[in-house]
C-alpha positions in Angstrom: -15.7 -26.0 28.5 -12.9 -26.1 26.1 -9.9 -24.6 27.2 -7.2 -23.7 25.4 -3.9 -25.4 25.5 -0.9 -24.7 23.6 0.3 -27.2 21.6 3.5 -28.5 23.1 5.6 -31.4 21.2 8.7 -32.4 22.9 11.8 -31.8 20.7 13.5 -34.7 19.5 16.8 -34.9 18.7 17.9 -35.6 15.3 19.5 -39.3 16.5 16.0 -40.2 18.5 13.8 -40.1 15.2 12.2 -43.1 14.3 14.6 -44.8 12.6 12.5 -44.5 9.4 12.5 -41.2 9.2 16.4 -40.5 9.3 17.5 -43.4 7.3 17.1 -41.3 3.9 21.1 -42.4 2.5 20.1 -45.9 3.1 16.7 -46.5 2.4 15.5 -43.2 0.4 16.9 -40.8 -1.8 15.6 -37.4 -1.1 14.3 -36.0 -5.0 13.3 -32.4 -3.4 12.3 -30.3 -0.8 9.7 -27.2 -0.6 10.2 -25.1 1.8 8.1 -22.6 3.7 9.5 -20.0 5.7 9.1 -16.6 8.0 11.4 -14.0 7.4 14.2 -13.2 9.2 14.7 -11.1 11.9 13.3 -7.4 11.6 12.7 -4.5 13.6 9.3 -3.7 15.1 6.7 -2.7 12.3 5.5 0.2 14.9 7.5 3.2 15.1 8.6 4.7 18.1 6.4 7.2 18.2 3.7 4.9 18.2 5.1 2.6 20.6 5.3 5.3 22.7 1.0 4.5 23.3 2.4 1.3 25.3 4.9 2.6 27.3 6.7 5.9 28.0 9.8 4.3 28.1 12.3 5.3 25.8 12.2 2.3 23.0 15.2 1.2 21.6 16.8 3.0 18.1 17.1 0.0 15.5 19.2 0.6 12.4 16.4 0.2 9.9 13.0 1.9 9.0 9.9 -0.2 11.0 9.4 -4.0 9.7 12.4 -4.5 7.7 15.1 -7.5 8.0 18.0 -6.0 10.0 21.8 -6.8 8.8 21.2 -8.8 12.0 18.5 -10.7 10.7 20.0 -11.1 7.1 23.0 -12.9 8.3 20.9 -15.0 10.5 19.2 -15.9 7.4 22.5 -16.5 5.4 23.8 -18.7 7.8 20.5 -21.3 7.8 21.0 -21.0 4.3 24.7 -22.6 4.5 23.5 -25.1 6.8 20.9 -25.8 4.1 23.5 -26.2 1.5 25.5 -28.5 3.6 22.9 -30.6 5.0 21.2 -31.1 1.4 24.5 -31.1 0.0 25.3 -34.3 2.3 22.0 -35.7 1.1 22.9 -35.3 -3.0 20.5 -33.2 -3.3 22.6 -30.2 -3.7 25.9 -29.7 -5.2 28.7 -30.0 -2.6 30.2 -26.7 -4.5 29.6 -24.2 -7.1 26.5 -22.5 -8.5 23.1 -24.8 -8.9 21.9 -25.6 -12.3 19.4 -23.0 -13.9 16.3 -23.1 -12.3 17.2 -26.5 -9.6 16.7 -23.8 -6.7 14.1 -21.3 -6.8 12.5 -18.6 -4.0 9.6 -17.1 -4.3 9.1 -14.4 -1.5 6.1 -11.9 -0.2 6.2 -8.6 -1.6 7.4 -7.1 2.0 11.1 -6.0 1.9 11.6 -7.9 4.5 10.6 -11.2 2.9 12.4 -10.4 0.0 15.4 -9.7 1.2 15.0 -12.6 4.0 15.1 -14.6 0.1 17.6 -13.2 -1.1 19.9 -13.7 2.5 19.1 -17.6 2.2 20.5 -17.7 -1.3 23.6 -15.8 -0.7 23.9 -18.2 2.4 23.6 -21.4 0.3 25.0 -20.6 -2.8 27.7 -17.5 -2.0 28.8 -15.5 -5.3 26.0 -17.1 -7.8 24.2 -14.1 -8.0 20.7 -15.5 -6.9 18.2 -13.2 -6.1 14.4 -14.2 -4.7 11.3 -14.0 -7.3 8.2 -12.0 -6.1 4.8 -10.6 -7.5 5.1 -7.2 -9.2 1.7 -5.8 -8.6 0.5 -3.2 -11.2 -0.4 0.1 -10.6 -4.3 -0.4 -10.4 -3.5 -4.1 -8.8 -3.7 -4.6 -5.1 -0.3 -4.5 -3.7 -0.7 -7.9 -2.2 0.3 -11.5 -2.8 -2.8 -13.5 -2.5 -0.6 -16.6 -1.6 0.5 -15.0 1.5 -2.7 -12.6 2.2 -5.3 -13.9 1.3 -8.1 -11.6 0.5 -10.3 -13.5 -2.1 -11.7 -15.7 -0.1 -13.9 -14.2 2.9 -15.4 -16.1 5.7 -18.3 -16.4 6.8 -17.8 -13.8 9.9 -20.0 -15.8 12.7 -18.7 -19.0 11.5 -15.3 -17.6 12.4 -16.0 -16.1 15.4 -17.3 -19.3 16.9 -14.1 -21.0 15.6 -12.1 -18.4 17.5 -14.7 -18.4 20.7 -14.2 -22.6 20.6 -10.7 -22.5 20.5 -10.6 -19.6 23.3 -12.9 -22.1 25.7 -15.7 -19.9 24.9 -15.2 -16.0 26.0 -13.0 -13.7 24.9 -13.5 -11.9 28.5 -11.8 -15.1 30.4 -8.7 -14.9 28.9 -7.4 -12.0 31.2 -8.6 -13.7 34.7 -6.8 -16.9 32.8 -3.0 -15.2 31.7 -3.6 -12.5 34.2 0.2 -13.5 35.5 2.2 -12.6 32.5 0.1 -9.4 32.0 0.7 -8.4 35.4 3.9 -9.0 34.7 4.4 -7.0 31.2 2.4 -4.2 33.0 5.1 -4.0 35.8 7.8 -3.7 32.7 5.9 -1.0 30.7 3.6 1.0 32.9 1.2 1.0 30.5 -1.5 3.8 31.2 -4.7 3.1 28.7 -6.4 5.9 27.0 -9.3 4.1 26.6 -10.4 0.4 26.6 -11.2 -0.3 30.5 -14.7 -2.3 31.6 -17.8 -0.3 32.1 -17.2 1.8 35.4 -13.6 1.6 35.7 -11.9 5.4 35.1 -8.4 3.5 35.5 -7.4 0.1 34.8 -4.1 -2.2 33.4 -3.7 -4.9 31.2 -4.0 -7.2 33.6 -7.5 -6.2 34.6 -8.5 -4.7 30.8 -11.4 -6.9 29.1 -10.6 -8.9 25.8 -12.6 -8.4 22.7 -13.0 -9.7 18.9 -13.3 -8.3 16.0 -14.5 -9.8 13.1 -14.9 -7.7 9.6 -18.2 -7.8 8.1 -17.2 -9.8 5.2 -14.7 -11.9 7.3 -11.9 -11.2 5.7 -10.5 -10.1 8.6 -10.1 -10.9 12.2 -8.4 -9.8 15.3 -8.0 -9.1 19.0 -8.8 -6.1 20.7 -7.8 -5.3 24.4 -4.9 -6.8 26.4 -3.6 -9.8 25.1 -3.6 -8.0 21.3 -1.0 -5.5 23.4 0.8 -8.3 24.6 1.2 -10.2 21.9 2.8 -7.5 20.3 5.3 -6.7 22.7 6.0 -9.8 23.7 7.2 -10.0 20.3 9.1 -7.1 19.6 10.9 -7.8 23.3 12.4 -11.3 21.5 13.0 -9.3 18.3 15.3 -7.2 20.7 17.1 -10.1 21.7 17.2 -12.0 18.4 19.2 -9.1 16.9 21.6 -9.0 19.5 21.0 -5.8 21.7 22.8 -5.4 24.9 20.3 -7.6 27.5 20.1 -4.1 29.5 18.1 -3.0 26.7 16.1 -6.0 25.8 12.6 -4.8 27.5 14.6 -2.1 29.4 16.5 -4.8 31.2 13.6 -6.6 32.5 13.5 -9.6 30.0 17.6 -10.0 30.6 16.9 -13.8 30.6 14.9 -16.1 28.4 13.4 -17.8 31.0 11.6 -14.0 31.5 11.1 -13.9 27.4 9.9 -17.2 27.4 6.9 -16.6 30.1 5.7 -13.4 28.2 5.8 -15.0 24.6 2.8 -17.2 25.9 0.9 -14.3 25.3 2.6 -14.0 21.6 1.6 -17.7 21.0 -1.6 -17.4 22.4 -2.5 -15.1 19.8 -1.6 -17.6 16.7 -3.8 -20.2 18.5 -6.5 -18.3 18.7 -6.5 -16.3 15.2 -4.8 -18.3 12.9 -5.1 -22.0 13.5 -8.2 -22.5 14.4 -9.3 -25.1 10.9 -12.4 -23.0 9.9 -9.5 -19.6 10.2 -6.4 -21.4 8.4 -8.2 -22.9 5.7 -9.5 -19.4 3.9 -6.3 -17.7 4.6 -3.8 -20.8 3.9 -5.4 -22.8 1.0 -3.5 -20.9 -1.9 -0.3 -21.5 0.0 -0.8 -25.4 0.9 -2.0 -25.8 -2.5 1.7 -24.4 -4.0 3.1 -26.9 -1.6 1.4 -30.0 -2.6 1.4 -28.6 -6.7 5.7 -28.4 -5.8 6.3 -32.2 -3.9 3.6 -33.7 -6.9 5.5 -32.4 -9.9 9.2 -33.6 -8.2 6.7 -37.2 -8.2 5.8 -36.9 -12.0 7.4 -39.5 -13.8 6.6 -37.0 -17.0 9.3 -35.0 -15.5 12.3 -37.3 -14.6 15.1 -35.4 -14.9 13.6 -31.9 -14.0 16.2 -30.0 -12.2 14.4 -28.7 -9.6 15.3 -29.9 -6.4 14.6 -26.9 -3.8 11.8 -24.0 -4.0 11.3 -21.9 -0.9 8.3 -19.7 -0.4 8.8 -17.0 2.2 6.3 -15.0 4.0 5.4 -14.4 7.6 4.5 -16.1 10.8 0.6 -15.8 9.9 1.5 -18.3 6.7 3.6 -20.9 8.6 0.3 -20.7 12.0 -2.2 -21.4 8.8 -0.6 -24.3 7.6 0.0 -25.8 10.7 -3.7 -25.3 11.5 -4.9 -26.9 8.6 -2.3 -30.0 8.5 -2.6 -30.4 13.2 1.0 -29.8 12.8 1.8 -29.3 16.7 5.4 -27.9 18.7 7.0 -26.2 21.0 10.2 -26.1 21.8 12.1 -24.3 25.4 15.0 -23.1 23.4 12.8 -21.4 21.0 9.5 -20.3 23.0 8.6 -18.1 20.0 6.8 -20.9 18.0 7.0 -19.2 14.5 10.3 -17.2 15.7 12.2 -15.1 12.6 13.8 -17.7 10.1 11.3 -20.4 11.3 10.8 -23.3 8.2 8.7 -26.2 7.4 10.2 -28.6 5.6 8.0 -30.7 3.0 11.0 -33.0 2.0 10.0 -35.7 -0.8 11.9 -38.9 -0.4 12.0 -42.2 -3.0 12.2 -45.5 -1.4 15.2 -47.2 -2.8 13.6 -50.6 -3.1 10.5 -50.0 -4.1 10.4 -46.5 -6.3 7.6 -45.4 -4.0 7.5 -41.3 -3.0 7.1 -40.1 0.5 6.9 -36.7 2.6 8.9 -36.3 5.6 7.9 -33.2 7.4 10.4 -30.9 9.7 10.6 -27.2 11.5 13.9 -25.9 11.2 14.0 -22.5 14.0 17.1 -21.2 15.1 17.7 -21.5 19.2 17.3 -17.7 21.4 20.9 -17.9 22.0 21.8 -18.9 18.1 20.3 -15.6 17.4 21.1 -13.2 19.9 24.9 -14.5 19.3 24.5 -14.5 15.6 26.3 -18.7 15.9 27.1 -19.8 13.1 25.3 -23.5 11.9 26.8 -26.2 10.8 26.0 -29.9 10.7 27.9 -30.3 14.2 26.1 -26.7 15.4 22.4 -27.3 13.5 19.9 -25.2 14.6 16.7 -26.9 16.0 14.9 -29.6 13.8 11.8 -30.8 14.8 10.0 -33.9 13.6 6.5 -32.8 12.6 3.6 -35.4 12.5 0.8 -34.9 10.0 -2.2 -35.5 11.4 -4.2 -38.3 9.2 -0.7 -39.7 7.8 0.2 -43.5 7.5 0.3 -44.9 11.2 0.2 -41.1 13.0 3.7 -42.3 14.6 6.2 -40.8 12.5 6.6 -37.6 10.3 6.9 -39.9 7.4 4.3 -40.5 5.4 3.5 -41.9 1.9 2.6 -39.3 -1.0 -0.5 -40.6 -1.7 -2.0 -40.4 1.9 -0.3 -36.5 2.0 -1.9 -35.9 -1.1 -5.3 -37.0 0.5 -4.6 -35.3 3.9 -4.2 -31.7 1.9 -6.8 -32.3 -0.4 -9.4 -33.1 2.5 -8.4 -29.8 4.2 -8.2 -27.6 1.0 -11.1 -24.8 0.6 -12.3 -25.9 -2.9 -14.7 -23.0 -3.4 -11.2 -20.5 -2.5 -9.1 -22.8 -5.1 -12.4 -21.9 -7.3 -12.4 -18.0 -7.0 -8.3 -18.3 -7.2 -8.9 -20.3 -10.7 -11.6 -17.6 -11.6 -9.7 -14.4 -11.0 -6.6 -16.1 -13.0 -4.6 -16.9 -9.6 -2.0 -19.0 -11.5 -1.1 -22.9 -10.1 2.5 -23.3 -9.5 3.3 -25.7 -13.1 6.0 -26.5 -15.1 4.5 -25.5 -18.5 4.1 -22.0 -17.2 7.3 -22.0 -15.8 8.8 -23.2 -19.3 7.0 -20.3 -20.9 7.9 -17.6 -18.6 10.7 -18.8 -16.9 9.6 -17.7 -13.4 7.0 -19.3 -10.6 4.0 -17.9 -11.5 2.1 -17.6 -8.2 -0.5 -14.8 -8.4 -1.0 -14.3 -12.0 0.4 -11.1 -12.4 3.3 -10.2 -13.7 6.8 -11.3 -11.8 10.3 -11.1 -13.4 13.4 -11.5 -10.8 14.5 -7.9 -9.5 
């Protein structure tokens, strides 16, 4: 049997890297970086009234409707954006001061307030007073209010397939999994008393979430797919109990003073991750749900390569969207990590790093490959980052690149890595619905990343 394992890498500090994959000022010149990131820090996208169905406990007040960025978050965002600035300032490829030129540093956000705004926090962050605001998808009226780059809905599974991908990666039942993390539900049912309406096994009239069966359920087309049962409860209040520290509540009311220490957080966001390893990175999963996005990626790092375009001024473009986007793409590229000051694997603010570097000596293009996620106490504390005060960066090693050893690897062989694991018939249905590539002859005409094909104009 299978079992499932979370993906641990240990962190390595910046100085430890392979020393050709820190060397950029002496042997490469970094030409760009696309970015993909989660959005900040937000409050929990249930109400409290509906929370109320996972514990009677009174759940804390937040200061803005359910699922947006908080002020909170937005300045958590603002200040990775100045450590942005700096670090790819130091690198040249950023100016030290002053606005960018037009178009060098682009975002193109989720339709989601929450992303947006998460966009337009990491522009303020790295370029203060310019005015910069984050591009997104204006749907119209008889359009679905959705960005197919970050939800994916045109291109359905096959609904057994996937729940054998899911099954596999699970060690083969659903069922197991409570006998198997029946120690952090027992302790997340000791924190909320949760009393189920419904949802015990067959003969039970009472029962908690450490003793509650797990389920899956897949949509008929297989478009969608989730958990039902325990672990689907925990994972989402695992979450919104490190949301509660993230934005800086008193620890007496981060999980009503019973996750006080991160050491407590930490052994309940198991259950989070364990949810992300199950649903979203399984190969089969992340491939229908994260082609559009990998594809932008690859499109963004290939035109910063194209000699037709030396000269281009774009140096940075961001795309920000949720913790779903960044769990795809690691799924399809075996992107693995984990790190104990961060136990949140896709935690608010958390950001791959596709950077595209040109050897020196011999004019040849490479991609060096990073997470950037701010510590638990960088968050709750609201630190300010700096080059002395980074936040985490983690060397990530793309599986089937050059060597395996190092996240460096050339552009040719990353090119081949993404096109191996892109879903052609989904880039087909994209092309054939008019889901726009990421080019710079539309750009030139319209002036803005044209992502879904509809209509976008900066707000």
């Amino acid at each position: 049997m299978k079992y499932l394992i979370t993906a641990i890498l240990v962190v390595v500090s910046f100085s430890l890297l392979p020393v050709c994959a820190v060397a950029a000022e002496n042997q490469f010149s970094v030409e760009k970086v696309v970015l993909v990131s989660r959005h900040g820090v937000r409050s929990p996208t249930k109400s409290n009234a509906s929370l109320a169905d996972y514990s009677p406990r009174d759940w804390p007040i937040w200061p803005v409707a359910p699922g947006e960025l908080t002020p909170h978050g937005a300045k958590l965002t603002e200040a990775f954006g100045r450590y942005l600035r700096l670090s790819y300032g130091n690198q040249g490829l950023l100016p030290a001061e002053g606005c960018p030129k037009t178009q060098a540093v682009r975002v193109w956000a989720d339709v989601d307030q929450r992303t947006r705004a998460s966009g337009d926090a990491l522009l303020t962050g790295m370029f203060p007073d310019c005015g910069l605001r984050a591009e997104y998808s204006h749907p119209k009226a008889d359009k679905e209010p959705q960005d197919q780059l970050f939800h994916t809905t045109i291109c359905p599974m096959d609904a057994e397939v996937a729940r054998k991908a899911v099954l596999e990666t699970a060690g083969g039942s659903m069922e197991e999994l409570t006998s198997r993390y029946r120690r952090p539900l027992a302790a997340l049912q000791e924190i909320l008393h949760y009393q189920p309406a419904s949802g015990c096994a067959a003969g039970q009239s009472a029962c908690s979430l450490d003793t509650m069966p797990n389920s899956l359920k897949v949509g008929s087309k297989g478009g969608d797919i989730s958990m039902v049962g325990p672990l689907a409860i925990a994972s989402t209040v695992s979450e919104i109990f490190l949301l509660e520290y993230a934005e800086g509540l008193p620890v007496a009311d981060v999980g009503w003073g019973k996750v006080a220490v991160p050491s407590q957080l930490s052994d309940l966001l198991v259950l989070h991750n364990l949810k992300f390893d199950l649903l979203a990175r399984p190969k089969y999963i992340a491939s229908h749900h994260g082609t559009l996005l990998l594809e932008q990626v690859m499109t963004a790092l290939n035109h910063g390569a194209d000699p037709r375009n030396d000269g281009a001024p774009e140096h940075l473009v961001a795309f920000i969207g949720h913790d779903t986007n960044l769990a795809n793409l690691a799924g399809m590229l075996d992107l693995k990590w984990h790190s104990n000051e961060q136990p949140d694997n896709a935690a608010p603010g958390a950001t791959f790093a596709f950077e595209l570097l040109k050897e020196k000596q011999s004019g040849q293009y490479f991609v060096r490959t990073f997470l950037y996620i701010q510590t638990l106490e960088q968050m709750h504390k609201g630190s300010p980052l700096d080059i002395e005060h980074p936040p985490i960066k983690i060397a990530l090693v793309v599986s089937g690149c050059d060597g395996g050893e190092t996240n460096l690897c050339s552009l040719k062989r990353f090119s081949a890595v993404v096109e191996r694991v892109l879903d052609k018939d989904c880039l087909k249905q994209a092309k054939d619905i008019g889901v726009e590539s990421y080019s710079r002859s539309s750009t030139e005409v319209t002036g803005h990343m044209p992502i879904t094909g509809r209509a976008s104009e900066s707000p």
